[in-house]
C-alpha positions in Angstrom: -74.7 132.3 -85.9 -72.5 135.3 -85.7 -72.7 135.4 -89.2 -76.7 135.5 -89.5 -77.1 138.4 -86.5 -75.2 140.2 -88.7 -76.7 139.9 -91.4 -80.2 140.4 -89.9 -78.9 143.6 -87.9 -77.5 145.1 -92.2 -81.2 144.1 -93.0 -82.7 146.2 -90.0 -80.3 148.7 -90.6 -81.1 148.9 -94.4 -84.9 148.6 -93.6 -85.0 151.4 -91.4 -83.2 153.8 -93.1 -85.2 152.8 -96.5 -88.1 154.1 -93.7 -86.4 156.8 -92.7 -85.9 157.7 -96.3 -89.5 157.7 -96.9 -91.1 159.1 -94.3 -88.5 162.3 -95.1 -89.6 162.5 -98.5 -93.4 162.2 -97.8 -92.8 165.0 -94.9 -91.2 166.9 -97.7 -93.8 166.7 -99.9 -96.6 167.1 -97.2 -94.8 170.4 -96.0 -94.5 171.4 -99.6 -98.3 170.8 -99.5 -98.9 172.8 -96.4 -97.1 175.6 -98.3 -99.3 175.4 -101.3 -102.3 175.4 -99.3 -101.1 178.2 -97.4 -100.4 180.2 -100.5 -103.6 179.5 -102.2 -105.3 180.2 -99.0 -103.7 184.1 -99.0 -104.5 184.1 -103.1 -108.0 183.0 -102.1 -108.0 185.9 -99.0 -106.3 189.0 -100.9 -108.9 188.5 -103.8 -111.6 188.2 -101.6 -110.5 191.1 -100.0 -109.6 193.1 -103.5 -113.6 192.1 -104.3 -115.0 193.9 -101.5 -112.8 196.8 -101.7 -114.5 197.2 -105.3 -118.2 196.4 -104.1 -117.4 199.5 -101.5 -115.9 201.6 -103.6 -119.2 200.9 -106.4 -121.8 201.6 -103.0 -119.5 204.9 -102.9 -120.1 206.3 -106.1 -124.0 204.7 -105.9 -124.2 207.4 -103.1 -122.6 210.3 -104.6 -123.1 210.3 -108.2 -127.4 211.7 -108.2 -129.8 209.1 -109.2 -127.4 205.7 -109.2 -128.0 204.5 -106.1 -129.8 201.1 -107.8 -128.0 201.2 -111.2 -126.1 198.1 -112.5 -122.2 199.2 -112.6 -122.1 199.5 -116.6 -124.9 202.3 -116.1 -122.7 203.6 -112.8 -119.7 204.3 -115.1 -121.6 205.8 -117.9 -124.0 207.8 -115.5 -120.5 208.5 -113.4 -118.7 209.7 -116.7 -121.5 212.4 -117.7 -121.6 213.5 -114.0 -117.6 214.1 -113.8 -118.2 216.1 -117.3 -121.2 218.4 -116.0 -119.3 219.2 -112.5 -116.0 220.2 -114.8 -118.6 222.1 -117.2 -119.6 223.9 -113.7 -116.8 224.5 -112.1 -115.7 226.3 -115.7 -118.7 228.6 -115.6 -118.0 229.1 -112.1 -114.5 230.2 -112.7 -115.3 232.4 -115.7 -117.9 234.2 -113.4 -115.5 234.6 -110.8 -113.0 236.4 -113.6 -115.9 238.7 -114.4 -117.0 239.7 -111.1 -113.3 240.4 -110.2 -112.5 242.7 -113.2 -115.7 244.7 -112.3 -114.7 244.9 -108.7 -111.4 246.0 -109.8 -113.2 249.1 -112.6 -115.2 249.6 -109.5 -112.0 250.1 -107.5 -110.1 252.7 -110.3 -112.7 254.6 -110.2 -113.1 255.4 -106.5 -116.1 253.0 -105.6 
């Protein structure tokens, strides 16, 4: 009889350690899971968050660039692109008449006015 508890107790032993095993391996996976999850979870979150960033930066230049405030984006950029050209073209004139005015306040100024 000794011989037969003995025998049981290696099979319990054996069983719960086979459990043991198991139940580590599927807490493994399911915390390798969890980890997944979480990562997809903050992929999911930072592109949501990188898609509203660019739908408020678009509402931006809708507002500032004259007349696109209800123009599809491709029309946006192409609109924004001729507007960025025509402030540079400005700000050129502006400069150029700036020069001028200063050279004739400076004649003015050699010549006693």
């Amino acid at each position: 009889m000794g011989n037969a508890v003995h025998e049981s107790l290696s099979s319990i032993n054996f069983l719960q350690r086979a459990v043991e095993s198991t139940h580590g391996r599927s807490r493994k996976q399911s915390m390798k899971s969890d980890m997944v999850n979480d990562v997809k979870t903050a992929s999911r979150e930072e592109e949501d968050g990188e898609k509203e960033e660019v739908e408020r930066k678009i509402e931006a230049l809708q507002r500032i660039v004259p007349g696109c405030e209800s123009r599809g984006v491709d029309e946006l950029f192409e609109e924004t692109a001729g507007y960025i050209m025509a402030l540079q073209g400005q700000l050129k004139a502006m400069k150029e008449l700036a020069s001028f005015v200063e050279g004739l306040e400076k004649e003015k100024r050699k010549f006693g006015g």
